[in-house]
C-alpha positions as CSV (number, residue, x, y, z in Angstrom):
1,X,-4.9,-12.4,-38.6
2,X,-4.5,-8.5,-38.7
3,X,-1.5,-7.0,-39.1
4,X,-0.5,-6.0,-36.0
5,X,-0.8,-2.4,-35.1
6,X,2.2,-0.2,-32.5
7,X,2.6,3.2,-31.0
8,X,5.3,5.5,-32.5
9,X,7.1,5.8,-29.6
10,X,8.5,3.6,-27.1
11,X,7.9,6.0,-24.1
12,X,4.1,7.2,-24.1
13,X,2.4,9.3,-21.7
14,X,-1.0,7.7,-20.2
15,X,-3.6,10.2,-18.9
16,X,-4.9,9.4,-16.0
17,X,-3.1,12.6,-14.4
18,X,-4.6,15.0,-17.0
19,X,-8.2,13.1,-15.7
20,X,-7.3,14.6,-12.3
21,X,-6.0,11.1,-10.6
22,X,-5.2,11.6,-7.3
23,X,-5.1,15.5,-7.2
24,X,-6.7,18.5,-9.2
25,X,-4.6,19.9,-12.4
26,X,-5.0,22.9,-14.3
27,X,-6.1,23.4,-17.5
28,X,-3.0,24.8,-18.6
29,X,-0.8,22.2,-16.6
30,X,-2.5,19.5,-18.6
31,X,-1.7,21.8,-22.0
32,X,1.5,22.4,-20.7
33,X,2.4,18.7,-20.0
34,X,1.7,17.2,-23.2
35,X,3.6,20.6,-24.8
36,X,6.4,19.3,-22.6
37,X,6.1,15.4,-23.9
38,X,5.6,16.8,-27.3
39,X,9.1,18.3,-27.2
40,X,10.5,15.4,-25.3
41,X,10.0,13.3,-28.4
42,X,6.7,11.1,-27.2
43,X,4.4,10.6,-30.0
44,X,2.0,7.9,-27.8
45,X,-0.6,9.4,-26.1
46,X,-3.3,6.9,-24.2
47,X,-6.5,8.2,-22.4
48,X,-9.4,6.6,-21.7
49,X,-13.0,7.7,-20.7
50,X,-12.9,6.7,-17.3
51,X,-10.5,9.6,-16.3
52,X,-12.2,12.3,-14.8
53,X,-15.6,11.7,-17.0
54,X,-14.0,12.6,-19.7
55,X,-11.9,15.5,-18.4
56,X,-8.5,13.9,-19.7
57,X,-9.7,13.5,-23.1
58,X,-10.9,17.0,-23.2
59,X,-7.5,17.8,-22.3
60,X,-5.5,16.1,-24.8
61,X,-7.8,17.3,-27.6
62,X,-7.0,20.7,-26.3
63,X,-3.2,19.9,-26.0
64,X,-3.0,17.9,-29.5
65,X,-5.6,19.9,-32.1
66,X,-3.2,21.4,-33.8
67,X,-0.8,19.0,-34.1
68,X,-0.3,17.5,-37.0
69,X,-2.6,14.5,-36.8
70,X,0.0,11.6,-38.7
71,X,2.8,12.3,-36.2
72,X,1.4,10.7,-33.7
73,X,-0.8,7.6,-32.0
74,X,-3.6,8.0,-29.8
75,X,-5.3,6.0,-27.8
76,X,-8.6,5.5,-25.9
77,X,-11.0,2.9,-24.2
78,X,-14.9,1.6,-24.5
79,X,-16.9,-0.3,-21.9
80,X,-18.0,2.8,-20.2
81,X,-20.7,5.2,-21.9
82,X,-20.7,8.7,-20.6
83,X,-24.2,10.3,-19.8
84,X,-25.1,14.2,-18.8
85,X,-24.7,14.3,-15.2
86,X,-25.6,17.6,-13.5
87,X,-22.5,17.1,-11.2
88,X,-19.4,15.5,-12.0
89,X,-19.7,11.7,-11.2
90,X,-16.6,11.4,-8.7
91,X,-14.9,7.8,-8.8
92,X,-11.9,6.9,-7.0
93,X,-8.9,7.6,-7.3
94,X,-9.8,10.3,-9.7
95,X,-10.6,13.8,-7.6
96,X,-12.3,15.7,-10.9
97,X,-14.4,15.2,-13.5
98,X,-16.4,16.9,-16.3
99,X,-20.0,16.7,-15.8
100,X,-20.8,13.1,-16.4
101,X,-22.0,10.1,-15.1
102,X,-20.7,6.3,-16.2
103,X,-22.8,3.2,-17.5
104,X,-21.2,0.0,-18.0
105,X,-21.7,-0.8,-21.8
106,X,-19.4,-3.8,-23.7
107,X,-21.9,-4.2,-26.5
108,X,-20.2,-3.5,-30.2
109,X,-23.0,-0.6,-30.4
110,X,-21.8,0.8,-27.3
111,X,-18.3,0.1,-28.2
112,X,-19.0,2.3,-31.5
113,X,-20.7,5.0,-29.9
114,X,-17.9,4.8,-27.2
115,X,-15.4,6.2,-30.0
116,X,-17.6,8.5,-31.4
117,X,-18.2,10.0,-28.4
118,X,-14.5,10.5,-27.5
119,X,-13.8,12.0,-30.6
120,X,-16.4,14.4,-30.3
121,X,-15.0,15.4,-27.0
122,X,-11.4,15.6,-28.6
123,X,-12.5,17.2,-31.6
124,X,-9.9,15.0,-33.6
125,X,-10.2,12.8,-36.2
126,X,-9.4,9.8,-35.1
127,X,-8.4,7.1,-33.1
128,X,-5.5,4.8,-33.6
129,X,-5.5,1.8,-30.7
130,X,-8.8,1.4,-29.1
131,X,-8.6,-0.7,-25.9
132,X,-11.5,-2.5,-24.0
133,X,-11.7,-0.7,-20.5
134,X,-11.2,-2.8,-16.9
135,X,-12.9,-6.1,-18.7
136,X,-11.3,-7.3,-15.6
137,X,-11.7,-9.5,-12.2
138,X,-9.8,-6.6,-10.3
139,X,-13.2,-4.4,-11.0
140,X,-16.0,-6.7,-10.9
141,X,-16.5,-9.8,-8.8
142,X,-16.0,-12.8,-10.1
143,X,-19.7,-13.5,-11.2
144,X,-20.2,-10.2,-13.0
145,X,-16.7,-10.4,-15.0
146,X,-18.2,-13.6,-16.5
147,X,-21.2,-11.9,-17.4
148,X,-19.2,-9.0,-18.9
149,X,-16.5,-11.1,-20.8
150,X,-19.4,-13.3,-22.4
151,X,-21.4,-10.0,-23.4
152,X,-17.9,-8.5,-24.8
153,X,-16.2,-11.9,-26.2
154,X,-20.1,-13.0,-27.7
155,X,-21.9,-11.8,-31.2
156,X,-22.6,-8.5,-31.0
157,X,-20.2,-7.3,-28.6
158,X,-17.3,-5.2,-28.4
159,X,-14.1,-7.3,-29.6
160,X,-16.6,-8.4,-32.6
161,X,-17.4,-4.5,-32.7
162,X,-13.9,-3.3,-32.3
163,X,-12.6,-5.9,-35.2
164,X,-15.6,-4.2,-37.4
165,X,-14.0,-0.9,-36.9
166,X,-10.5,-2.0,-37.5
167,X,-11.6,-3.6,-41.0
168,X,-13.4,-0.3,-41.4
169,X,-10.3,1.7,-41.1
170,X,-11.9,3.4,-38.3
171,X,-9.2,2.3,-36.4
172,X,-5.8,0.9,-36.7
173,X,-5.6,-1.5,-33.7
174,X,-7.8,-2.8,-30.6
175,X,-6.9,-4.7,-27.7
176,X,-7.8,-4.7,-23.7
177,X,-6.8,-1.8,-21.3
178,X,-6.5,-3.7,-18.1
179,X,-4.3,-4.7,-15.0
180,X,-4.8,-8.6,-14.8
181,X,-3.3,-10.7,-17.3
182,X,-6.3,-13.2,-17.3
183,X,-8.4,-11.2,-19.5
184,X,-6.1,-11.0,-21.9
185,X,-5.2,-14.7,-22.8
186,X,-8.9,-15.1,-23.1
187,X,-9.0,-12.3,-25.6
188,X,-6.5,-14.0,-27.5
189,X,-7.7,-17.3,-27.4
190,X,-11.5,-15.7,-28.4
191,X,-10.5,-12.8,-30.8
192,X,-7.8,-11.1,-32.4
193,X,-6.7,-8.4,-31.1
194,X,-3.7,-6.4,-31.8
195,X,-2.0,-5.3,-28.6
196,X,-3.2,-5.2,-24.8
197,X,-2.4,-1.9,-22.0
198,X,-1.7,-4.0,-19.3
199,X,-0.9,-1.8,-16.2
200,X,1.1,-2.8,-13.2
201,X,1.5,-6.9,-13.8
202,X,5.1,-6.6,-15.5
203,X,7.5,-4.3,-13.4
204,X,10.6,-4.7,-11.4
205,X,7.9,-5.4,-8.1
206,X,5.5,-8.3,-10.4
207,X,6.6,-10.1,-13.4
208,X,3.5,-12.5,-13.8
209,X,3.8,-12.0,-17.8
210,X,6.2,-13.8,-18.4
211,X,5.0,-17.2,-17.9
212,X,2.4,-17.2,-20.5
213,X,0.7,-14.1,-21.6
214,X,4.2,-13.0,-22.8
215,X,4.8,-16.1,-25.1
216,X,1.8,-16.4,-26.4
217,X,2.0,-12.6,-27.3
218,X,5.2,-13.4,-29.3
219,X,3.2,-16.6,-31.0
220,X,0.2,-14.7,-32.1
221,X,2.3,-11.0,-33.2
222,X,0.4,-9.0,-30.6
223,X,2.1,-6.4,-28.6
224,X,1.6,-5.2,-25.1
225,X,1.8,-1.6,-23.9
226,X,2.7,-1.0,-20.2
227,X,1.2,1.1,-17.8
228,X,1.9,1.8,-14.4
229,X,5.5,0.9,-14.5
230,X,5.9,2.5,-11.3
231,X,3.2,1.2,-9.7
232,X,0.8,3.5,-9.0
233,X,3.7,5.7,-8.3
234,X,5.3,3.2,-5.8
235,X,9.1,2.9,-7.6
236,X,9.1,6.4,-7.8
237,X,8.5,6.6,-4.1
238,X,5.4,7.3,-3.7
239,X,2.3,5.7,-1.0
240,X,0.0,3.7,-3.4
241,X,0.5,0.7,-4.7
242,X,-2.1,-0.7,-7.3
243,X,-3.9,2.5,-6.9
244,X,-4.4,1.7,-2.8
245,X,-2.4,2.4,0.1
246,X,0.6,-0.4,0.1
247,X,1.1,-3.2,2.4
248,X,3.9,-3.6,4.4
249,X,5.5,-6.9,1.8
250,X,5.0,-4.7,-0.5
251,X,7.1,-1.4,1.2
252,X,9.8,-4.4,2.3
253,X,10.4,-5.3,-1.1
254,X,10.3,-1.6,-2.7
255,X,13.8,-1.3,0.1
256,X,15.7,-4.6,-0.9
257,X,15.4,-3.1,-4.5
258,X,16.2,0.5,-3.4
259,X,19.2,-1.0,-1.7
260,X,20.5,-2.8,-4.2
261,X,20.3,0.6,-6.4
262,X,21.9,2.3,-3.7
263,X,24.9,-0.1,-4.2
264,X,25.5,0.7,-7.9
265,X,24.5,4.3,-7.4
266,X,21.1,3.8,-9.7
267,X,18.0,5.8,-9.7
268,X,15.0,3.1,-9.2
269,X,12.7,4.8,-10.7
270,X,15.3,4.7,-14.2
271,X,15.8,1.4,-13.8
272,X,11.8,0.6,-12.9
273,X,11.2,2.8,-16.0
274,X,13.6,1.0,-18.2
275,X,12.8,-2.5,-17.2
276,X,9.9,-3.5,-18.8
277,X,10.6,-1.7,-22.1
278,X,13.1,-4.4,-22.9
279,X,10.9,-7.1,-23.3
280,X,10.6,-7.7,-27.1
281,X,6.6,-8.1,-27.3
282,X,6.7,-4.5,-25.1
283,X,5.7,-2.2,-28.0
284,X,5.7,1.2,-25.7
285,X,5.5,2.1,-21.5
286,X,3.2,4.9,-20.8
287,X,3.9,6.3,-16.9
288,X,1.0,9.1,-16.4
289,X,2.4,12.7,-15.5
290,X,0.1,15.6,-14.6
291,X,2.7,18.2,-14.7
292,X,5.6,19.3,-17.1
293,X,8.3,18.1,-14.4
294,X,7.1,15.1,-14.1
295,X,7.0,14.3,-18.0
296,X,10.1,16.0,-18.3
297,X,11.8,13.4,-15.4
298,X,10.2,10.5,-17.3
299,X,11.8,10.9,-20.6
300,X,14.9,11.4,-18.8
301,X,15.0,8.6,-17.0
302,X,14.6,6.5,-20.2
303,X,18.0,7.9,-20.8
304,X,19.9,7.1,-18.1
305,X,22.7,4.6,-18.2
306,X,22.0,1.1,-15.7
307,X,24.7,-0.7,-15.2
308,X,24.6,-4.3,-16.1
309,X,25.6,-5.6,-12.8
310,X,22.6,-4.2,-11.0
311,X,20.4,-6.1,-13.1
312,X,22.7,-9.3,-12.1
313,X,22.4,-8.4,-8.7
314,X,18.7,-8.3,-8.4
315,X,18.7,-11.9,-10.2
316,X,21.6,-13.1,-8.3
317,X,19.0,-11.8,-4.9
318,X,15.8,-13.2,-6.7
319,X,14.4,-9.6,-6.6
320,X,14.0,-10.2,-10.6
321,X,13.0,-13.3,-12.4
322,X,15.7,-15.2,-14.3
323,X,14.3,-15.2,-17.8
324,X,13.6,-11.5,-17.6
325,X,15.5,-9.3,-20.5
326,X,17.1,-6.8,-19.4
327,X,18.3,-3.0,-20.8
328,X,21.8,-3.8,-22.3
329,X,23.9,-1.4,-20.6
């Protein structure tokens, strides 16, 4: 077993707002936002392919260059090989894109050439984590995840790739980029990976985690990033939920929380930020900002004080598992 490879920083910042999620950003907003999480103290950067066709890693390699390149962890994702596209290739929810068109690839060689690829369009030296993009039920149906998972998990694909690279020193660390936790215990029963980006399945709306992926985390030494702590935006107040419109269960439950906040005079989206950061296999929580403002409110929300008893209240309404840690006050 490897030993087991973690971001810098607890707080991160993902990228899928510098790959034009949602809405367009500027060039110089995306500069400008990871100037403003640069001076914030975040030294965990994740990107992936996928966002924008390659538009967000352009951006950080723009951003980062001339940084030095040992302060800090990057991160990026294979399964999906970039081609020349004439136009953009424009996949929901992303808006933008650079001129490029997606193939499905979880082969080692594409895994490989994956990394190279986003390096070249970085123009830095190296990758730290590397995670295995959407290997996931929530993208394909249920046939075609079995046909990926045995073309990535099987000789000659990408966790037998990615485990190459990290005995290579190509890499530091590899693990799955997904939001379903079922991919994940597979991984670690079939492979070794080092840490997982699990978006959306462990927040103050979902704490599926906990019952086994969690545990077995702790058991094997691998450590688990989180994305979308907010939901797609949703503790933060926003529409989405899961990257889609949300339901109305999920809009009632998002005001039970908010009025229990309301009661001890806390900021949801502090406490949904803070939440799942203290979980002790949680290595680092990346929320995605496309503009200085927002990076800026992240990192101080990781700063502000929640009172114990509105964690006891949520329990005490079964708005929050039992066994869930908690920030100490």
């Amino acid at each position: 077993m490897s030993q087991r490879y973690q971001p810098i920083t607890r707080l991160g910042m993902g990228g899928t707002g510098l790959g034009d999620m949602y809405h367009r950003t500027s060039e110089e907003a995306g500069k400008a936002t990871v100037d403003a999480a640069w001076e914030a103290g975040i030294r965990y950067f994740d990107t992936a392919p996928h966002y924008g066709a390659g538009l967000s890693e352009h951006r950080f390699g723009v951003a980062l260059r001339n940084r030095p390149r040992n302060e800090y962890t990057l991160s990026s994702k294979v399964g999906r090989i970039l081609v020349p596209s004439e136009t953009p290739e424009i996949a929901d929810p992303f808006v933008g894109g650079l001129p490029f068109r997606r193939i499905t690839d979880y082969s080692a060689d594409g895994a490989r050439r994956s990394v190279e690829d986003s390096l070249q369009r970085m123009a830095l030296s190296h990758l730290d984590i590397v995670y295995v993009h959407d290997l996931s039920p929530d993208r394909f149906s249920q046939a075609e995840y079995e046909h990926y998972y045995a073309i990535a998990a099987g000789k000659g694909g990408a966790f037998e790739g990615l485990v190459k690279l990290r005995e290579e020193g190509v890499i530091k660390g590899w693990g799955l980029g997904v939001n379903t936790v079922d991919p994940c215990l597979r991984a670690l029963r079939d492979s070794d990976p080092d840490i997982f980006l699990l978006a959306g399945r462990y927040t103050l709306m979902e704490t599926t985690p906990l019952e086994r992926l969690f545990p077995l985390c702790a058991e094997r030494g691998a450590h688990v990033v989180l994305g979308g702590p907010y939901n797609s935006g949703f503790l933060a107040g926003g529409p989405n939920y899961d990257y889609a419109p949300a339901g109305a269960d999920k809009i009632a439950q998002r005001e039970r929380l908010r009025q229990v906040a309301a009661r001890h005079g806390v900021d949801l989206a502090a406490a949904a930020l803070q939440f799942g950061a203290a979980h002790p296999v949680v290595a680092a929580t990346i929320p995605g900002a496309s503009s200085p403002e927002h990076l800026k409110r992240n990192a101080a929300l990781m700063e502000v004080r929640v009172p114990k008893v509105f964690w006891e209240e949520l329990k005490a309404e079964q708005l929050l598992a039992q066994e869930a840690p908690v920030p100490s006050a």
